[in-house]
Structures are given as structure tokens and as C-alpha cells.
C-alpha positions in Angstrom: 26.5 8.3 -4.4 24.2 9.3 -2.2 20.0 11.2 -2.0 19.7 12.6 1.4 16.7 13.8 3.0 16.2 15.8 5.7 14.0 13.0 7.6 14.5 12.1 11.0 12.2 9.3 11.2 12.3 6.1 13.5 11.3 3.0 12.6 8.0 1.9 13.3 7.3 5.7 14.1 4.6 5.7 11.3 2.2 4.4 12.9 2.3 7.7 15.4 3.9 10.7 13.0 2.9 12.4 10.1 5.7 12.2 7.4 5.7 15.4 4.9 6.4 14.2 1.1 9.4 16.3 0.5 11.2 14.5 3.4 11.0 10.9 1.3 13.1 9.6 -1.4 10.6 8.4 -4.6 11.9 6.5 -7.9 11.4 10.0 -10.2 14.3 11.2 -8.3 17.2 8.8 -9.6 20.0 10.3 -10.2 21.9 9.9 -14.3 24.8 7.5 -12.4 21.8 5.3 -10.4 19.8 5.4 -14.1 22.9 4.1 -15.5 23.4 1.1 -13.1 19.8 0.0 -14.2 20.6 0.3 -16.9 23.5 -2.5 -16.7 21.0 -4.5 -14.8 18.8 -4.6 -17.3 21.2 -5.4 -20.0 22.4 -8.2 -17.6 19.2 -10.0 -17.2 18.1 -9.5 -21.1 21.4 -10.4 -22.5 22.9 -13.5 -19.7 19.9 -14.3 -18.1 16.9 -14.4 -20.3 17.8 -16.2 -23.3 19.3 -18.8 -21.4 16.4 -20.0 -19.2 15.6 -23.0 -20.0 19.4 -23.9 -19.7 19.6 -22.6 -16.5 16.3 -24.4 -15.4 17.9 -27.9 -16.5 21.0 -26.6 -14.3 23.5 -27.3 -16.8 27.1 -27.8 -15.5 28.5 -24.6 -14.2 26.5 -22.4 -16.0 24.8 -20.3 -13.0 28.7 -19.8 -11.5 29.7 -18.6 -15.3 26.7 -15.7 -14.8 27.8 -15.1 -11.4 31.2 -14.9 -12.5 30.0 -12.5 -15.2 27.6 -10.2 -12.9 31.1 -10.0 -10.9 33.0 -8.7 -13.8 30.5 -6.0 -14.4 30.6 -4.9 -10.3 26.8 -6.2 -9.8 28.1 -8.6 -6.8 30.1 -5.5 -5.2 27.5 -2.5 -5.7 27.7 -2.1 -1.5 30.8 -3.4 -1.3 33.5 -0.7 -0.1 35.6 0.5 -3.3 38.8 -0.7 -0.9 37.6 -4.1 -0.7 36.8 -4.6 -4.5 33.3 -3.5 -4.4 31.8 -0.1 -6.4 30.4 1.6 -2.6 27.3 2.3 -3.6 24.6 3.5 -0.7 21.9 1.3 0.3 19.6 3.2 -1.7 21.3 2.5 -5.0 22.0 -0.7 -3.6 18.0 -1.5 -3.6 18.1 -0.4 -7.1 20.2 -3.3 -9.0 18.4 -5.8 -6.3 15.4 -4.6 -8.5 16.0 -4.8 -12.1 17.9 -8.3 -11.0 14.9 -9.2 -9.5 13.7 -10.2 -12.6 16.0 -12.9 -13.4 14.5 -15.7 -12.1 16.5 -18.5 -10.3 19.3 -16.4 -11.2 18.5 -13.6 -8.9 17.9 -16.1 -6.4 22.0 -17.2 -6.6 23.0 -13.4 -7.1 21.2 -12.3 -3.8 22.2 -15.4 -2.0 25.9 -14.7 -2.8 25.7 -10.7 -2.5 23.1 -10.6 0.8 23.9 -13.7 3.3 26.4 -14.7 2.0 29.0 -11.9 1.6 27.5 -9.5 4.2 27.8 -11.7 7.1 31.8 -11.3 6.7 31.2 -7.6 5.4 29.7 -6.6 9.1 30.8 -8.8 11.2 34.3 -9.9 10.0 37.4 -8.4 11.3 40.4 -6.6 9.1 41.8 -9.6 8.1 38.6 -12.0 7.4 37.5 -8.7 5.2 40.5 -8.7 3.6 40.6 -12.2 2.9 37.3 -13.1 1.7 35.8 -9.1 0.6 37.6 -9.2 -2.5 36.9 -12.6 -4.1 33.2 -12.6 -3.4 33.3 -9.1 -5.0 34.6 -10.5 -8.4 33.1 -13.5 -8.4 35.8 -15.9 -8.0 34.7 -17.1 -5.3 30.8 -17.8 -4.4 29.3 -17.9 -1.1 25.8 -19.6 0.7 24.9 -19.8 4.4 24.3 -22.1 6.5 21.4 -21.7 8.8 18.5 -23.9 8.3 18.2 -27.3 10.1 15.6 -30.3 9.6 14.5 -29.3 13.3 14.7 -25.6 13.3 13.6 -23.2 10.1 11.5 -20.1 12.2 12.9 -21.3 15.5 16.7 -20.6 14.2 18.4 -21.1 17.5 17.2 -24.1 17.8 20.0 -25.8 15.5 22.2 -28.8 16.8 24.9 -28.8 14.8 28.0 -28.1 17.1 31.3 -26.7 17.5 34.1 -28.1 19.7 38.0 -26.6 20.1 40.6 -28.7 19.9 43.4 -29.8 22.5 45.5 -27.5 20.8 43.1 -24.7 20.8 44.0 -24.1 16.9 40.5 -24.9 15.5 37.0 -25.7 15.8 35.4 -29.4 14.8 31.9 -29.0 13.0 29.3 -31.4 13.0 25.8 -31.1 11.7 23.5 -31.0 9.0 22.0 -27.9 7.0 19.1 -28.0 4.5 17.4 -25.6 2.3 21.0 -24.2 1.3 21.1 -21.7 -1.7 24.4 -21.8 -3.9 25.5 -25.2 -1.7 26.1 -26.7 -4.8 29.0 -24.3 -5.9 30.1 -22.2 -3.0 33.2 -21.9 -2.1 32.4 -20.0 0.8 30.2 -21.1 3.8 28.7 -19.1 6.8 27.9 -21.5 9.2 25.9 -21.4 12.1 26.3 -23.9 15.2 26.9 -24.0 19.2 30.1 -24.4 20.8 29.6 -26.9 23.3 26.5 -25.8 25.8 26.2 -22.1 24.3 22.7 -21.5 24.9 23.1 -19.3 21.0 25.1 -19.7 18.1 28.1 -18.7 16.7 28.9 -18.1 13.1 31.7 -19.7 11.3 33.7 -18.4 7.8 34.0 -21.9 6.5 35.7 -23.1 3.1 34.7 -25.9 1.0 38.4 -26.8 0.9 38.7 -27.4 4.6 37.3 -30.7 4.0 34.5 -32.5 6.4 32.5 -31.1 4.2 29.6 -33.8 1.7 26.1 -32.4 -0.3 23.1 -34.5 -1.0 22.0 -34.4 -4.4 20.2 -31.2 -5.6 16.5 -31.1 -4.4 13.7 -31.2 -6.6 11.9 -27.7 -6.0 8.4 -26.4 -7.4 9.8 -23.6 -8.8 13.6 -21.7 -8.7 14.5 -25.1 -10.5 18.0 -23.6 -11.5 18.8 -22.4 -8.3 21.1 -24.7 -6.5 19.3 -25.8 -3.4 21.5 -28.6 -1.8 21.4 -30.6 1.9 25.2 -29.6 3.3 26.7 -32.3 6.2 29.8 -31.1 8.3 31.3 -34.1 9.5 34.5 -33.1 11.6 35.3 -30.4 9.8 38.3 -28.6 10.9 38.1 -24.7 10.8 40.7 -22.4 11.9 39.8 -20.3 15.0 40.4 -17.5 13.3 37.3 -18.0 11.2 35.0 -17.6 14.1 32.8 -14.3 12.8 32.1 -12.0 15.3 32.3 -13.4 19.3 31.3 -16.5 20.6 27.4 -16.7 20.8 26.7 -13.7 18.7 25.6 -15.9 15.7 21.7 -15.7 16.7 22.5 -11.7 16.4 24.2 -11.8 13.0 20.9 -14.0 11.7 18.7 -11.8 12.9 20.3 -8.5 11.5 21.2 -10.4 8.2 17.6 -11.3 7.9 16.6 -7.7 8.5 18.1 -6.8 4.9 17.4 -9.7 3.1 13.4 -8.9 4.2 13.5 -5.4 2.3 15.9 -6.6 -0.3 13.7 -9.4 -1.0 10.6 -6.4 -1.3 13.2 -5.1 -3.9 13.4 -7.8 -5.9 9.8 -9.2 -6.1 9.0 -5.6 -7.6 11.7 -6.1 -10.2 10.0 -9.7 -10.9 6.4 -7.7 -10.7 7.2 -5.3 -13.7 9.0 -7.8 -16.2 5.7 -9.8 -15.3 3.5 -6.8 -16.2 4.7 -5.9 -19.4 5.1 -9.1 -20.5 1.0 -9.7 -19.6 0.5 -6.2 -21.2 2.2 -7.2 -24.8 0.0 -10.6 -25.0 -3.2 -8.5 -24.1 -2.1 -6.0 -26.7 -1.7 -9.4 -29.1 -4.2 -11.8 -28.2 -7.2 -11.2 -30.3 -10.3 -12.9 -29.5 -13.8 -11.8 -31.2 -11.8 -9.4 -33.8 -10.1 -7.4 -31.0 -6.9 -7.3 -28.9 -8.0 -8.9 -25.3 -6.4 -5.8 -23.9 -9.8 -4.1 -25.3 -12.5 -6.0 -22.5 -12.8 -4.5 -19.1 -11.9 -7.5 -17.6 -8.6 -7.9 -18.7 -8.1 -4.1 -18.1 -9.3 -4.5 -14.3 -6.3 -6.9 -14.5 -3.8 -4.9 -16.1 -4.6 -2.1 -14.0 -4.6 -3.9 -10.6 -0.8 -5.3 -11.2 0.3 -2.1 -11.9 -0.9 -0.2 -8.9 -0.5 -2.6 -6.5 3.4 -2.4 -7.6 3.6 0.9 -7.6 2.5 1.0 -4.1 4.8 -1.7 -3.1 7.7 0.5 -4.8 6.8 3.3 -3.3 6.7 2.1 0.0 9.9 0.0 -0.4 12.1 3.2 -1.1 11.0 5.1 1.3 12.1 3.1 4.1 15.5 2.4 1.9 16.1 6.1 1.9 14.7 6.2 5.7 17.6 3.6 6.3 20.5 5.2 4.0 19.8 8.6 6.4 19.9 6.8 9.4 23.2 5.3 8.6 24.7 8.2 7.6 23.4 9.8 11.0 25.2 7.3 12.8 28.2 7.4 11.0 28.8 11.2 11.0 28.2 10.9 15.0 31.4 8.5 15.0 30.2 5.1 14.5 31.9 2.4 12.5 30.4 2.0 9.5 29.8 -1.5 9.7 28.0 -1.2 12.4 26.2 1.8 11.7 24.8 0.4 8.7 23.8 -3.1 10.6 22.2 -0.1 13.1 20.5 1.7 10.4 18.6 -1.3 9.1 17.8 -2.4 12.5 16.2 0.9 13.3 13.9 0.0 10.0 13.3 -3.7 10.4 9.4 -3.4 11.5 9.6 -1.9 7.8 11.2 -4.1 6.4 9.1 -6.9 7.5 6.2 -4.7 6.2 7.6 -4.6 3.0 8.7 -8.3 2.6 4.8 -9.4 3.3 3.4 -6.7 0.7 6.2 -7.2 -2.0 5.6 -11.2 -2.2 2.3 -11.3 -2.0 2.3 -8.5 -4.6 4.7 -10.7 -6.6 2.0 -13.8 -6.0 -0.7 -11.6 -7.1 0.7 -10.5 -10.3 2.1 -14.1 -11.3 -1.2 -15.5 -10.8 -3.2 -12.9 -13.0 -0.5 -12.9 -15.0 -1.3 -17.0 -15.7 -5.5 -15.6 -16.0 -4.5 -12.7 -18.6 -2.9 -15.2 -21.2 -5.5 -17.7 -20.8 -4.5 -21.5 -21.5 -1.2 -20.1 -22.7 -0.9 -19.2 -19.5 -0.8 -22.8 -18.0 1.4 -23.8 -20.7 4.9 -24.7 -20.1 5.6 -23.3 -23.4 4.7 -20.0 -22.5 6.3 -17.2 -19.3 3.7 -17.3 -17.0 4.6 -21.1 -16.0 7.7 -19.9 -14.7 6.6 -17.0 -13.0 4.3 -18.3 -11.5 6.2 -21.4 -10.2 9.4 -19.2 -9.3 6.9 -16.2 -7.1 5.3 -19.0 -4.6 9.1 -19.5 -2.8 9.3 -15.8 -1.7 6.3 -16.0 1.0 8.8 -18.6 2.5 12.2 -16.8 2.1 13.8 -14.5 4.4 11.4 -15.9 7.4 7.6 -16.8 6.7 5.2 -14.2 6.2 3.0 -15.3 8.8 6.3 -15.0 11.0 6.8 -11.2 9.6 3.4 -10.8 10.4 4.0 -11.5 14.1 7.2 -10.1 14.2 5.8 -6.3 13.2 3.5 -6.5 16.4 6.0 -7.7 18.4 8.8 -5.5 17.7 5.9 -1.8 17.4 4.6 -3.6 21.2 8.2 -4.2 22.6 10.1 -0.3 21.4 6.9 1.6 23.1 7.6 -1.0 26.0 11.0 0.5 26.0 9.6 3.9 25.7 11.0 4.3 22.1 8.0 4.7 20.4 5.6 6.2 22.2 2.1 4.5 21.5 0.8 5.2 25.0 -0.6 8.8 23.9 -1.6 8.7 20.6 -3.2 5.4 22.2 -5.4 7.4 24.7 -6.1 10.7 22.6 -7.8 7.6 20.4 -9.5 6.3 23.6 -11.1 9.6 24.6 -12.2 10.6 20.9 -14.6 7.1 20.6 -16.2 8.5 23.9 -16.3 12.5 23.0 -18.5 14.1 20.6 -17.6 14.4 17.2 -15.5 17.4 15.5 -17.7 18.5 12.6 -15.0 20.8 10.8 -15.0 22.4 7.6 -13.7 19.9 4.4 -10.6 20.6 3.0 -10.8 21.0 -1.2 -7.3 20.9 -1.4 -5.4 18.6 -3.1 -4.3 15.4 -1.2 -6.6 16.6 2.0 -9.4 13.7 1.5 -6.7 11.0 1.2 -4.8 12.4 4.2 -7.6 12.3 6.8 -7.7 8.6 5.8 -4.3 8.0 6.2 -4.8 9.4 9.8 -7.8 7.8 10.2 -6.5 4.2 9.8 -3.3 5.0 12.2 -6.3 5.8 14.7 -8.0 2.5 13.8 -4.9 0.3 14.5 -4.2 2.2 17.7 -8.1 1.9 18.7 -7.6 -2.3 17.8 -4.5 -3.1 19.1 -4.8 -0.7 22.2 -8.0 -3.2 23.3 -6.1 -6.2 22.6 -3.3 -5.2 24.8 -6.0 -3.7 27.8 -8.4 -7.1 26.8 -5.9 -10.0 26.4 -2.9 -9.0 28.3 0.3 -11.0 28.5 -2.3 -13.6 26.1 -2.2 -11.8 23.4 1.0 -13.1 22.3 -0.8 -16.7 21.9 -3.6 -15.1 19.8 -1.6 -15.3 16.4 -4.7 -14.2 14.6 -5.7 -11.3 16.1 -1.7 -10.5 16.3 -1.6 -10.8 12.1 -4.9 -8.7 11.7 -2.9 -5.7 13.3 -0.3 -6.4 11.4 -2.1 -6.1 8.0 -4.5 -3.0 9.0 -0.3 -2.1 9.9 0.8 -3.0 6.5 -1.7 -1.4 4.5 -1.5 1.7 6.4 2.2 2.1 5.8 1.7 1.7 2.1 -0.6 3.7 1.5 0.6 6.2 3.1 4.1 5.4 1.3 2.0 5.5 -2.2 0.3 9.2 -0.6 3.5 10.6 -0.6 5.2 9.6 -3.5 2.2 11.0 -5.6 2.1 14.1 -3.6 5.9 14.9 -4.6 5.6 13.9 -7.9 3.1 16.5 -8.2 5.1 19.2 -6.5 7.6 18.0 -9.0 5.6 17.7 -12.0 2.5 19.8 -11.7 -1.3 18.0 -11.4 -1.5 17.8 -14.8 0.9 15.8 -15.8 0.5 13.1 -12.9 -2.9 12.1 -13.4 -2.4 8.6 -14.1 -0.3 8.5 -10.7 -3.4 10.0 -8.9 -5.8 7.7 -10.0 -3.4 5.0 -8.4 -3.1 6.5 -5.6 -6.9 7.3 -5.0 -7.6 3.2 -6.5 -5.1 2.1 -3.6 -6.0 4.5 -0.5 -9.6 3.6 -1.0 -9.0 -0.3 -1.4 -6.7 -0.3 1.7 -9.7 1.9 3.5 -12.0 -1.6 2.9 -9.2 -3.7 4.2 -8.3 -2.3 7.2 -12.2 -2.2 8.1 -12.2 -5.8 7.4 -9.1 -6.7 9.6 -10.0 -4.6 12.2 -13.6 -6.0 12.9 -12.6 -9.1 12.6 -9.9 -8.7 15.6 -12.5 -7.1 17.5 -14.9 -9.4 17.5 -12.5 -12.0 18.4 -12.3 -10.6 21.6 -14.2 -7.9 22.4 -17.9 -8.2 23.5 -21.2 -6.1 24.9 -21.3 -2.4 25.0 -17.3 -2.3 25.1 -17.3 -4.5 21.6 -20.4 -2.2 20.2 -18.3 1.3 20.7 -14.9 -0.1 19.0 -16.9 -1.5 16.4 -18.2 2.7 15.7 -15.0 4.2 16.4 -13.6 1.4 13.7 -16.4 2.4 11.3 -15.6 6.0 12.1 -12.0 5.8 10.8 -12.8 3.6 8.1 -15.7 5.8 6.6 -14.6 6.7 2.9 -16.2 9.3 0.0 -17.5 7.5 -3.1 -15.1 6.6 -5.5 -15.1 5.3 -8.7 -12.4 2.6 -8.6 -13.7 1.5 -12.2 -12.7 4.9 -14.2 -9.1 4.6 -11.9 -8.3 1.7 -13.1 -9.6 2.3 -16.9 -7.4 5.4 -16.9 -4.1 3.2 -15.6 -4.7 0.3 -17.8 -5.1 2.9 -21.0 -1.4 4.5 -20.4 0.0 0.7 -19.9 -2.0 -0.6 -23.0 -0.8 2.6 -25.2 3.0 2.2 -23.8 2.5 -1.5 -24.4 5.0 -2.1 -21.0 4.5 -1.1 -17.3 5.7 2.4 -17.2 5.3 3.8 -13.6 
């Protein structure tokens, strides 16, 4: 199963290319057999998942395997798993679909994208034949569950900083681990351990298929967690433990590699998931608004509780729309590389790669999306909403961890800098010109053309607009601070969000604009008014995040002339964000559910 587009976008080549709306995947284009896998996923989480919460928060004995065990049954563990290794071989994009809906089981997602990301895909890339053919299968089903092993007291961001080490044997048959891991999802059930640690000097790590039933192996009780209670979170200790040399993954020293790329995914799965988590949330705030009465009328009635409503929903449906266009941007790529000869295995690791400023991008946006909507969630029921007795305790507990997972977001934050700075370094994306044409426009006279009534014109001149206003900010940054600016974490994270917003917005532009070429005007006016609500907002952040980076290190004349270029590219139209947001909280209250 498969939605091609015609795209030939590189990653991180956004920031410097216009991208026309017919050449992106959006969510109105599911296919009947991806509608139908949501449809299991949905069934999943309402019929194993939800009425079992508080049993699975207590972590009753075996009863997260069991649901593992039944997700397998039903193929959710195997959706991109080949159909030759057990798996139903669906594409990345469909993929990104069931990581959604199950997004919204709680500490149960957590176990099912534990087992299904890093834990199974690790072997899935990077294994040979016969590790595929061993392992593939049983993680698949569900017979056997999986976790990995990266995390070490000393070294969470810094990965490759971990101690624990590897060291042959005499008889060259297998490698002794020793070492401690913490933070380890599923440790308290997997059979199935990816473990990372350096054979003797190795300046980077390797990765290791271990078994529980190797031995060496001891767990420290479960930790007590602020949220994800029922996910098991356990210490692991590998004290001589004895693993085969065939269950090295990959080569020697290619572990630090296999982290990175594994990370890449989990960053835009875990986007995926937080939206699932962001609409359960949403119509569950939606039905108490619709039943709340306070002075003789449903809550949902008072503008407040609309702004509320309204906001959830279209930050969301920007986050969504953002989060499948880069999926579909990665499910082209891979088929690119695979119909020019490459192993699919590695053209899928590949395609990702190509996408992973995105997918850092969308693993900032989606959790803090997810935080935002948990926390008004809490505000729209009130004092129920601090109850324990009520959902928003659980949400609200369970959201905080995903800012942490899958690599900080302040980290993500750097890392999309870093990785835009280092590809036009290489000469793959070329910032240098875009760069200058932005350079010689602050300094040149003004272009006073005729406005352009036609639908979605406004909105794309902003769009531009902020592209120029990153260029014009990070372009002084580089000329100002040099080989510095890599200490100036600040600056570094204000690019990164005038980045982030830009990219959404521009994601949330084109979905809207398809839909209407789909739908006619008419019928997408809702959608519009979301769109409009979210381009305008991310207009007043991206002034915001570029003056502040200027001013932390520009200064004079220089510092005057960015600061009215910024202003230039940041000037908006009037807009009535109020009416937007009325019109968007209306369809949710009248459908009583989000329905975008």
C-alpha cells in the first residue's frame, strides 16, 4: 500500500523551495485499506486499552505483555514489518497512521512503540539474514517483546559516552557484557535486548541482539515515574553476560550510527503519536464542555472555553498536517532509492535520514502540542480536571515525558540548526543564495507590486516572508558569531523555532490549499479559518524569536537594519483570530468530538 507523489524534495530544503500543494500527501487522502487499519486501532485502544486503565496503571502482573501479545495477534506490532518476516508490509506512511490512533493509549502506546520502533527495527535494518530470520518473526506476533538498551547514569544526550563494555573471549565464540542501563522501556518483560556498549578501546559503540535467557542479566525494581505509571521503566545490569558473536548487529563500532538513525524515526513517530494522544484529549474536553453547565448553560457556550476548544484543535491540525507531509516526503524518498537499486533496508534508514531536520521539527511541535492540549485540557474541566477521578489527571501526567523522549527538545532544537548549517556546508542545501538575495533586499528599495486577491496569495507571501526572516537571522549569526555560535544555545534554539513554525505553517498552507482543490472553498471553510488562525499566530512568533536573536548579538546601525528587514517579513494584514476561532470551536461543539 502505497500514496505516491510526484515530490522531489530534500530534507531541510524548505527553508529555500517553494513546495506546490498537489505534490504533498494530506490526511483527506486515506485510502479505504489505510481507513480500515484505523479503524482496528481504534477498536484496539477502546476495547484492550481503555477500560483497563487503571489496571494497567497499578501494573498488574503480566497484563501489558497480554495487550502486546494481543496487538500482535491483530498485526499492529508488524504494520512495517516485511509480509516474509511475519509482518503486514505496510509503507511508512500507513505506518504513521496506526502509530497515531495508538497514540492514544497511554502507557500502553509507550510499550507498543518501544517494542515496534527501537526495539524491533534495530534488527529489522541492521540485522543480517539470519538475525532477521531469527528474531523478525517473534517480535512480529508478539511472542517475544523487545527494549533497548542505550541510556546510562553518565550519558542520556551524550549517547556515546556509555561505559558499559564488551570483551571477546579466548575462544573468540562470544562477547562478555558488563554495564549498567537506566531509563529502559519494556525492561521488565523483554525478552529481547538491543544493547549498546564498546569493545575494549572503540572510540563508539556497537550494538548487541541480546536475550534475557543468556543469563548475566538482573533489573532493579520498577521506577516510580510521574506519569506512564504502567509502562515498565526498569534499571537493567549486565554482569558477564555471555553473548554469541553472532549477535553483534551491524559491524564493530557502528552502534553510535544505528542510535542515531533509530532516533531519527522514533522523533517523527513520536510527532505521530502525540497527535493521536491530542485528539482523544480534545473530544474528551469537547463532551464535558458540551456537559458542564454552569449559570444555566453548557460551559462550551462562554468564549473562553471556546478560545480553548478552538486553540487545541488547530494547533493539532497543524501539527498533523505537517507530520504527514514529511512521512509522505520520506515514503517517496525511499522508494526513489529503492527503484535505483538500493537494499531496502537501507534505503529506508536513507529515506528517513534525508528527513531527520523534519523530523526533529515535528517531535518539538507535536509534544509541546500534546503539553499544550493536556494542560487546557485540565483548565476546560475545572477542579475535575485536577481530580484523579477524572481523564485529564492522566493526560496530563502521561504528555510531560514526551519533551524528554526520543532526545530532549532543547537537543532537537540544536540539532535542526546544526544539521540545515552542516548539509549547506556540504553544499547540499544551498543557503548561500537565497542567503545573499535576502542580504541585498534589506539594503535595496522596496518592490511595491500589485496585491494578489486570489485565494491562498496573502498567506503565501508570509510563508516566504518568514523563510526570508530565518535566512536574514541566522545568515548574521553565522557572519557575526562565527565558529561561536555553536556555544550560543539560545540564539541556536530561536532559529530553530522561527524554523519550526515556518515549516508548519507552511505544512498547515498546503494541506488547506489541496483540500480546497479537492473539496471546493465552500465546503472547507472551517479548515481556512485554521489555517489563517495558525499562519497569523506563527507571523507573531517568528517576530518574537527573531528580535530576540538579534539583539543578542547584533548592535548599532548593522542591529537597526536587521531589526526592519525582520519587521518587513513579519508585517501581517489584520485579522480577526477571535471570529477563526468561534467558527472552529462551533463545528467541534456541534460534532461534540474533534473532527478535523
Amino acid at each position: 500500500m502505497s500514496t505516491t507523489t510526484t515530490s522531489k524534495t530534500k530534507g531541510g530544503e524548505f527553508l529555500i523551495k517553494e513546495t506546490a500543494a498537489q505534490d504533498i500527501f494530506i490526511p483527506e487522502q486515506w485510502t479505504e485499506e489505510q481507513i480500515m487499519m484505523k479503524k482496528t486501532c481504534d477498536d484496539f485502544v477502546d476495547q484492550e486499552v481503555a477500560p483497563n486503565l487503571e489496571r494497567i496503571d497499578k501494573q498488574e502482573e503480566g497484563l501489558v505483555p497480554s495487550i502486546l501479545e494481543k496487538a500482535g495477534a491483530l498485526g499492529l506490532l508488524g504494520v512495517s514489518v516485511p509480509e516474509d518476516l511475519g509482518g503486514l508490509g505496510f509503507d511508512f506512511v500507513t505506518s504513521m497512521l496506526t502509530t497515531e490512533v495508538l497514540g492514544a493509549a497511554h502507557s500502553v502506546a509507550v510499550a507498543l512503540s518501544a517494542h515496534t520502533g527501537i526495539g524491533t527495527l534495530p534488527i529489522l535494518y541492521y540485522g543480517n539474514d539470519a538475525q532477521k530470520k531469527k528474531y523478525i518473526p517473534k517480535l512480529a506476533s508478539g511472542e517475544w517483546k523487545a527494549c533497548y538498551c542505550l541510556t546510562e547514569p553518565g550519558s542520556g544526550s551524550d549517547a556515546n559516552s556509555g561505559k558499559t563494555s564488551a570483551k571477546l573471549t579466548e575462544d573468540g565464540k562470544h562477547y562478555i557484557l558488563n554495564g549498567q542501563k537506566m531509563w529502559i522501556t519494556n525492561g521488565g518483560f523483554a525478552d529481547v535486548f538491543t544493547v549498546f556498549a564498546k569493545i575494549d578501546d572503540d572510540k563508539n559503540l556497537s550494538a548487541f541482539i541480546v536475550e534475557k535467557s543468556f543469563g548475566g542479566i538482573s533489573l532493579n525494581p520498577e521506577e516510580h515515574k510521574m506519569g506512564i505509571k504502567g509502562s515498565s521503566t526498569r534499571q537493567v545490569f549486565f554482569n558477564n553476560c555471555k553473548v554469541p558473536v553472532e549477535n553483534l548487529l551491524s559491524e564493530r563500532g557502528n552502534g553510535f550510527k544505528i542510535a542515531v538513525n533509530i532516533l531519527n524515526i522514533g522523533r517523527i513517530k513520536l510527532a505521530g503519536a502525540a497527535i493521536g494522544g491530542c485528539k482523544r484529549t480534545i473530544t474528551q474536553a469537547v463532551q464535558y464542555a458540551n456537559e458542564r453547565i454552569q449559570f444555566e448553560r453548557p460551559i462550551s457556550k462562554y468564549g473562553a472555553i471556546r478560545y480553548k476548544l478552538a486553540e487545541q484543535a488547530i494547533r493539532v491540525f497543524a501539527s498533523e498536517s505537517a507530520t504527514y507531509r514529511a512521512s509522505q516526503n520520506i515514503e517517496d524518498a525511499i522508494n526513489e532509492l529503492i527503484a535505483g537499486g538500493m537494499d531496502e533496508a537501507k534505503a529506508k534508514l536513507k529515506g528517513i535520514e534525508q528527513f531527520a531536520v523534519e523530523a526533529a521539527i515535528l517531535k518539538v511541535h507535536g509534544s509541546e502540542t500534546l503539553d499544550y492540549v493536556a494542560d487546557e485540557g485540565v483548565q476546560i474541566y475545572g477542579g475535575m480536571g485536577y481530580s484523579a477521578e477524572a481523564p485529564m489527571d492522566r493526560i496530563y501526567r502521561d504528555s510531560r515525558i514526551n519533551r524528554i523522549f526520543e532526545g530532549t527538545n532543547e537537543i532537537n532544537r540544536l540539532l535542526i540548526v546544526d544539521m540545515i548549517l552542516k548539509r549547506a556546508m556540504k553544499g547540499e542545501l544551498d543557503l548561500m543564495g537565497p542567503a545573499q538575495k535576502v542580504a541585498a533586499e534589506l539594503v535595496g528599495i522596496p518592490e511595491f507590486s500589485e496585491s494578489d486577491e486570489t485565494l491562498f496569495a496573502y498567506e503565501k507571501k508570509l510563508v516566504a516572508n518568514f523563510k526570508k526572516a530565518i535566512l536574514l537571522v541566522a545568515g548574521g549569526a553565522v557572519q557575526k558569531l562565527m565558529t561561536s555560535l555553536s556555544k550560543e544555545q539560545e540564539i541556536i534554539m530561536n532559529i530553530a523555532d522561527m524554523a519550526i513554525e515556518t515549516y508548519v505553517a507552511e505544512s498547515t498552507l498546503l494541506r488547506v490549499e489541496k483540500l480546497v482543490s479537492m473539496k471546493g472553498e465552500e465546503a472547507c471553510k472551517v479548515q481556512l479559518d485554521m489555517m489563517r488562525s495558525y499562519v497569523n499566530s506563527a507571523c507573531d512568533k517568528i517576530w518574537v524569536y527573531g528580535k530576540e536573536a538579534l539583539n543578542s548579538f547584533g548592535e548599532g546601525d548593522e542591529l537597526r537594519m536587521m531589526l526592519m528587514g525582520l519587521k518587513r517579513y513579519t508585517k501581517q494584514e489584520p485579522f480577526n483570530a477571535k471570529n477563526a476561532r468561534q467558527s472552529v470551536a462551533q463545528k467541534l461543539i456541534s460534532e461534540n468530538k474533534y473532527c478535523f
